[in-house]
KOLMARDREN-146278 format. One record per atom (N, C-alpha, C, O, CB): residue in three letters; x, y, z. Coordinates in steps of 0.05 Angstrom, whole numbers, plus 5000, padded with zeros to 4 digits. Glycine has a CB too. Layout:
N
ALAXYZ...
END
This chain:
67
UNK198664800743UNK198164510741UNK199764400718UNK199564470694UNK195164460738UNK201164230726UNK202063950700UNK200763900685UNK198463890692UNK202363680706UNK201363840658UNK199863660641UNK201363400642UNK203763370644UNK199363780612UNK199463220639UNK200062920640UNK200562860603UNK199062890583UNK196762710658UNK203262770607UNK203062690579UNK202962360577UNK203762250597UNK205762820562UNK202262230560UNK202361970554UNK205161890534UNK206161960513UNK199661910540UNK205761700558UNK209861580541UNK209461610517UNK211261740505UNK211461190542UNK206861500498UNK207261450470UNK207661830446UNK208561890424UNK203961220461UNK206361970468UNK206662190455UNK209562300468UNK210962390449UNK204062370458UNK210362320486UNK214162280492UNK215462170466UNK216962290450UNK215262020521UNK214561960465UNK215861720452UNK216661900420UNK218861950409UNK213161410450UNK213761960413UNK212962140393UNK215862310381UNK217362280362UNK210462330408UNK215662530404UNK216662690408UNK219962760409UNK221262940400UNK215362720424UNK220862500425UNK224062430434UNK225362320393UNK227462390383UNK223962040468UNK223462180381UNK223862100354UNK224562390330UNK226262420313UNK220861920347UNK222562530339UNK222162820318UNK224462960329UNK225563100312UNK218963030320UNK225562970356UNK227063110367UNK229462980356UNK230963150345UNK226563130394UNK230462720354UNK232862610352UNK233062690318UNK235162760307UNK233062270362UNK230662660307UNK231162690278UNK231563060272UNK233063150255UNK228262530259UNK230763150281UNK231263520288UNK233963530288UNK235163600267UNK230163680322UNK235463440312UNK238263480315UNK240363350285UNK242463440276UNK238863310347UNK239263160277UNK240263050260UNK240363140227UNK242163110210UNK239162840266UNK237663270225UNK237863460197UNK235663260187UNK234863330164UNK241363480177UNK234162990199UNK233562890181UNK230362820186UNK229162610183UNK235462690176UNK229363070192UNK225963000200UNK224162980179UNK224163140160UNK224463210218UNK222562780182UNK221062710150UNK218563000166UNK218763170184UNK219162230140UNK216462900148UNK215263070143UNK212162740160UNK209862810166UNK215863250105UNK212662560163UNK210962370170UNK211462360201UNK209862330219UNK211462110155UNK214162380202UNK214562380244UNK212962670252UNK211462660272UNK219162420262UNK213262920238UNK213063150244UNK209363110251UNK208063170270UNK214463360220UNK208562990224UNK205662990220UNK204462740244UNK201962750247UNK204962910183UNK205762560258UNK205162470267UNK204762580306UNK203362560326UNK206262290255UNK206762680298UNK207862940332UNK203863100333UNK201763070345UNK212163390317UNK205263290308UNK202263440307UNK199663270319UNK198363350338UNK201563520273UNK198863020303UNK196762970300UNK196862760329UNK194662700338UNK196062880270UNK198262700337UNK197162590374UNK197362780393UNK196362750415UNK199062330389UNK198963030387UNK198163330415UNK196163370405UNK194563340423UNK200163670420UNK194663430383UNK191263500379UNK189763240393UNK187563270405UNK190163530341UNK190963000391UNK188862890399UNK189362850433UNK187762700444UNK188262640382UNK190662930443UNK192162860476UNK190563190483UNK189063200503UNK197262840479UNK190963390470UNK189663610477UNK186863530485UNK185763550506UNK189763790456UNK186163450466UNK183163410465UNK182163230492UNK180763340509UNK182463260435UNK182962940495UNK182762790515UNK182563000540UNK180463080550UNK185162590516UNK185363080547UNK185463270568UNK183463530574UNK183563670594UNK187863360564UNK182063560558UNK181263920556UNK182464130559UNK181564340567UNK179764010571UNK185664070550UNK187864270552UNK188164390518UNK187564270497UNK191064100565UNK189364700523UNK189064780490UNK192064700483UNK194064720498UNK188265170482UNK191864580453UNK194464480448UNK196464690437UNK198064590422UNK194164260428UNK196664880440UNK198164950441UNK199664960470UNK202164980471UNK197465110430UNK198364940488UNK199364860508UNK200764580524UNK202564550540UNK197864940515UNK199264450515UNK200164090511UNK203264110496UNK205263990505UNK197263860483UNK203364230478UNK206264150446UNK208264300468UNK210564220468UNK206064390398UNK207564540489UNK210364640503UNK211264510525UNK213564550532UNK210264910511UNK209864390537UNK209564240552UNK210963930540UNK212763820552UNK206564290558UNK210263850525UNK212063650513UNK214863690507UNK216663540515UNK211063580490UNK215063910493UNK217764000482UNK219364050500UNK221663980499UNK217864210465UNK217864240531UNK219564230554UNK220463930571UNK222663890582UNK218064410573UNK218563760570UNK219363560579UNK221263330555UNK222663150565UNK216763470592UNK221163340534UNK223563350520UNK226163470520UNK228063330526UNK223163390504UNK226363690514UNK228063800499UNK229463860524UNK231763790528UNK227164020478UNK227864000543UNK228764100574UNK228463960596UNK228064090617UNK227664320582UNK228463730596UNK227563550625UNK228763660645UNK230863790642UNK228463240627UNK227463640676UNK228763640697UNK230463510701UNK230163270697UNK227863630711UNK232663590711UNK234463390717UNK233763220752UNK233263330773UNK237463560714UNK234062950745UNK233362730764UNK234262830795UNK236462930801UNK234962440754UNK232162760811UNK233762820839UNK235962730846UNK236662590827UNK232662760859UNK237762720864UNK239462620874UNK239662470900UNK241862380907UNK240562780873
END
């Protein structure tokens, strides 16, 4: 099964990611990533550790769009 993520935690995520590649991640985007997958975990009843790979795959690794 999928986990449903919410855009704002994408959103989250696509920001910490652009600042990753860049060299320049504060320590407030990072803390902010953390602290909405605990709370998106929680909503869901999914364990977050499972929610954050699930993000990062749909970040970092998206499917690529049908054709």
């Amino acid at each position: 099964m999928a986990i449903e993520l919410p855009d704002d935690l994408i959103e989250l995520e696509r920001s910490a990611w652009t600042e990753i590649q860049a060299g320049t991640l504060t320590l407030e985007t990072a803390a902010a990533v953390q602290a909405r997958v605990t709370v998106v975990a929680a909503e869901l009843g999914e364990n977050r550790y499972d929610v954050e790979q699930a993000l990062k795959r749909a970040v970092r690794h998206p499917e690529p769009e049908p054709a």
